[in-house]
Every structure is written in structure tokens, then in C-alpha cells.
C-alpha positions as CSV (number, residue, x, y, z in Angstrom):
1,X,-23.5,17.9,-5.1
2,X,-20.7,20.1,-6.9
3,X,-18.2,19.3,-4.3
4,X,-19.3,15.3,-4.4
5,X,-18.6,15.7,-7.8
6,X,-15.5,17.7,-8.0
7,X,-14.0,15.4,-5.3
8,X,-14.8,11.9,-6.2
9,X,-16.1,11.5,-10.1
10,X,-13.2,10.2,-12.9
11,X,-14.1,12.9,-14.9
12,X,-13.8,15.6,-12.8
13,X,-10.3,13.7,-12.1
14,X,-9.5,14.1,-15.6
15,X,-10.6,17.9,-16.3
16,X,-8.8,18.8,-13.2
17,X,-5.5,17.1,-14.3
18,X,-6.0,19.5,-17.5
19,X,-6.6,22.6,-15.3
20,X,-4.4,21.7,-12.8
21,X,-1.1,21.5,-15.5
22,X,-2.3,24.9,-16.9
23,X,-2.2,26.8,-14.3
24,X,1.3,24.8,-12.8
25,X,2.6,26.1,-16.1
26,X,1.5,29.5,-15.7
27,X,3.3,29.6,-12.4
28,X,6.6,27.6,-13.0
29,X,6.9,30.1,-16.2
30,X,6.5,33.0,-14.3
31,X,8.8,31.8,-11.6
32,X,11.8,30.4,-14.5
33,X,11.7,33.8,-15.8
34,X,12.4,35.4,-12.2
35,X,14.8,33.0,-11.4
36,X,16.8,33.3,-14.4
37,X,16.1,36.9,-15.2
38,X,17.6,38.9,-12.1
39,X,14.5,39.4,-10.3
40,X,14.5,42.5,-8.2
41,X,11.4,42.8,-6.2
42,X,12.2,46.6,-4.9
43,X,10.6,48.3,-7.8
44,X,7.5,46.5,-7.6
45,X,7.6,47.1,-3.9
46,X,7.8,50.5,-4.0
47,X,5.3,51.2,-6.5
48,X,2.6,49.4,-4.5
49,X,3.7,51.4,-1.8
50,X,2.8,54.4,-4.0
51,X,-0.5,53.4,-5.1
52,X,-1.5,53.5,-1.4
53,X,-1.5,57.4,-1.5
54,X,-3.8,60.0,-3.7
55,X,-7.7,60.5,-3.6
56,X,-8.5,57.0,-4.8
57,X,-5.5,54.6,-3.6
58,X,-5.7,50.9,-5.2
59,X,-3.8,49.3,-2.3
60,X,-5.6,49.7,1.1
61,X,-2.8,51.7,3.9
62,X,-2.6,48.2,6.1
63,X,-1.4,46.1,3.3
64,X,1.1,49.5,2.1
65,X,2.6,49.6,5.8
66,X,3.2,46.0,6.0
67,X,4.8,46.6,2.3
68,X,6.8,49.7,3.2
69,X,7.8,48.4,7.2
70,X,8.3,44.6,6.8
71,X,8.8,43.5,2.6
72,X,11.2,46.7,1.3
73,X,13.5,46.2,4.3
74,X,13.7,42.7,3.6
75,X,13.5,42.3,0.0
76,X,16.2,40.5,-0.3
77,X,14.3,37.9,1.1
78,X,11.4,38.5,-1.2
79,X,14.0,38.5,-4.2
80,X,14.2,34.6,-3.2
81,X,10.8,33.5,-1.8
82,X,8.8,34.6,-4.9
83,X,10.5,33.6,-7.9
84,X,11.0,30.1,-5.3
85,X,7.8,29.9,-4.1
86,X,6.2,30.6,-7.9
87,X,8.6,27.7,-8.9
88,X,7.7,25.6,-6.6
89,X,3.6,26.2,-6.8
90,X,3.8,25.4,-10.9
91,X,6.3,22.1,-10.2
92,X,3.7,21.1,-7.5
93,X,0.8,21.0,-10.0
94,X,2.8,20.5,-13.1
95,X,3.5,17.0,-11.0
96,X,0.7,17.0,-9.1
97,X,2.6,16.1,-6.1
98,X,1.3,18.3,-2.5
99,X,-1.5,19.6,-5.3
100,X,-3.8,21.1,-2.6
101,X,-1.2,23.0,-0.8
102,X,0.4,24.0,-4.2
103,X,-2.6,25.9,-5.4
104,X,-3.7,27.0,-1.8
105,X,-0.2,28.7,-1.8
106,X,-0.6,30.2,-5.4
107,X,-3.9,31.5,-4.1
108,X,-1.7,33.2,-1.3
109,X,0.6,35.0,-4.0
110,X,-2.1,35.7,-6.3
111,X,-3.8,37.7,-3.2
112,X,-0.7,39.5,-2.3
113,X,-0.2,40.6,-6.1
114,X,-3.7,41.7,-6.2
115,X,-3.4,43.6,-3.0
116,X,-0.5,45.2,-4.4
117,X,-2.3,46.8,-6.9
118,X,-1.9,44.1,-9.7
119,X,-4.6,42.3,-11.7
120,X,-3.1,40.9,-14.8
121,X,-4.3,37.2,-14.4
122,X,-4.7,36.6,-10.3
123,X,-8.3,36.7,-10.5
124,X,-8.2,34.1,-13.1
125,X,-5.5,31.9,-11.6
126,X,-7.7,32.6,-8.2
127,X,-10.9,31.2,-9.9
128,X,-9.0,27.9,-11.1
129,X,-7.2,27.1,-8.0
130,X,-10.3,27.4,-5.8
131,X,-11.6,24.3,-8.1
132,X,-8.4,22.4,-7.5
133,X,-8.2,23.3,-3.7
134,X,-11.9,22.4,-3.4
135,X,-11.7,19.1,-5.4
136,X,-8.9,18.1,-2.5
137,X,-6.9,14.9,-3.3
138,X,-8.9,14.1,-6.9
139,X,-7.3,17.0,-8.3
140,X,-3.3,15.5,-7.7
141,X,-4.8,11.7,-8.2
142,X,-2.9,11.3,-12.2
143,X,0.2,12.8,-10.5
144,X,2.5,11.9,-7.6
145,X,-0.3,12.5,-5.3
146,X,-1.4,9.2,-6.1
147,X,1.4,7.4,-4.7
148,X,3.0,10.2,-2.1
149,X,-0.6,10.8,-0.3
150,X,-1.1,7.0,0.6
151,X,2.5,7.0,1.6
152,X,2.2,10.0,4.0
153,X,-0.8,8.9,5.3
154,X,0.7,5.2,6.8
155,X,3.9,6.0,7.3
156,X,4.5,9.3,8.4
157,X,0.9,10.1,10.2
158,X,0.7,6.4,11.6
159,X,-3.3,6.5,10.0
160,X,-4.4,3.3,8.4
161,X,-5.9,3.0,4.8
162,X,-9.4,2.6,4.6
163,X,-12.0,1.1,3.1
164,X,-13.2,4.3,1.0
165,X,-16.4,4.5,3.1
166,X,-14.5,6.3,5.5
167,X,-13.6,2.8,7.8
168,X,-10.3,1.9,8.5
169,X,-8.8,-1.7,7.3
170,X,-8.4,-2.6,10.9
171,X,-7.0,-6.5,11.5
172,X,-9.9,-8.7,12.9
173,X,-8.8,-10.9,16.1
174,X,-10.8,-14.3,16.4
175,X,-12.1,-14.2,20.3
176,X,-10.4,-16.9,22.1
């Protein structure tokens, strides 16, 4: 009934457009301030990486070795893909253009923050971007997503539109 609802009612359309643009902001300001602050990602890195050790670590030893073996080596990498990718998440709902994807991947970053050993507002962001993954395309339908989805959908994966009871607008010979 709740996903019904979150998926298909005008209101819910409208509530998540609200909730959608606060959390895009959240993101693309968090992501604006990386991009144009010098963002260094080895400091944060490595102090994950130390809250993995002691009697009570905060970040479980698989998620430090993938940290210490795979994101310090390469942070130079990270120095780009998160300030990007937090950019790119808020602009995505901000627009709500590719809004499921959007929040799914701000749901990714939040979990790799929180696994780091962060909470600030992940949990929070987490909680509001399962509604907007959840409520699928209603969620990006006052945005781009409007027009881009449709457009996707014939052109590029060949599908026709349907009817919205789930039959497609299929031409109707006359039998000779």
C-alpha cells in the first residue's frame, strides 16, 4: 500500500520533489565545497584505517584492508570520484534527472562514510533516499525525468510506451 502510494499518488509526487531537492542540495554542497576547496582524501583515509585497531574498533578489519590496500594507494583517484560523484548525486536530484540512480549512488557513499567510521548525517540522508529510490520514477516526475525517462525508454531501449496498465501501445492490423 505504502509503495502503491509512494510510486503512483500526485502527492507523494509532490512531497518527494521537496525531499528529493533537499537532499540534492545536501550533496551538491558537500561536493562544491570539495571541488573548490583542495580536497585531500588521504587524511580521512587514514584515520578510518586507525579506527579499525584498539579494543572496540568502529570500522570492521575487511572494510580497513580494502581502505589501507586498494583506496590510500589510489587516492588520487578518490580525490576525484568523491567530490565528482557527490556533485553529480545532488545535480541528479537537484534536476531530477537519472533520480533513482542518483540517490541509489548517494546511498553507496553514505555507506562507505558510515563504514569509515563517520555518522554526521548518512543515516539521515540514508533514510530519505531509500523513499526516493523506493518511489522509483514518481520521485524524478517534476524534473528532467519526466521527459529523459520516456525518451530512454523508445529510443534507446527500443520498448514502446504503454498504456499505464502495464500494455504496450502496440499498432492494430485489420486482418485481410
Amino acid at each position: 500500500m505504502m509503495n502503491t502510494w509512494l510510486r503512483q499518488n500526485k502527492i507523494a509526487m509532490w512531497l518527494l520533489t521537496v525531499l528529493r531537492i533537499y537532499v540534492g542540495f545536501q550533496w551538491i554542497e558537500g561536493g562544491w565545497g570539495k571541488l573548490t576547496g583542495g580536497f585531500d582524501a588521504s587524511g580521512f583515509l587514514t584515520n578510518a584505517i586507525a579506527l579499525s585497531t584498539g579494543e572496540k574498533p568502529v570500522v570492521k578489519a575487511a572494510w580497513a584492508g580494502f581502505l589501507e590496500h586498494f583506496a590510500l594507494p589510489n587516492v588520487g583517484l578518490f580525490n576525484i570520484l568523491v567530490p565528482c560523484g557527490e556533485f553529480l548525486v545532488g545535480l541528479g536530484l537537484i534536476l531530477g534527472t537519472f533520480t533513482t540512480v542518483a540517490a541509489l549512488m548517494g546511498m553507496v557513499m553514505n555507506f562507505a562514510f558510515l563504514f569509515s567510521g563517520t555518522i554526521s548525517t548518512n543515516p539521515y540522508l540514508i533514510l530519505l533516499e531509500i523513499f526516493i529510490v523506493v518511489a522509483g520514477a514518481n520521485a524524478g516526475k517534476i524534473g528532467l525525468d519526466r521527459w529523459v525517462l520516456p525518451y530512454l525508454r523508445t529510443h534507446i531501449f527500443k520498448r514502446q510506451p504503454n498504456h499505464g496498465d502495464g500494455t504496450p501501445n502496440t499498432p492494430k492490423h485489420n486482418a485481410i
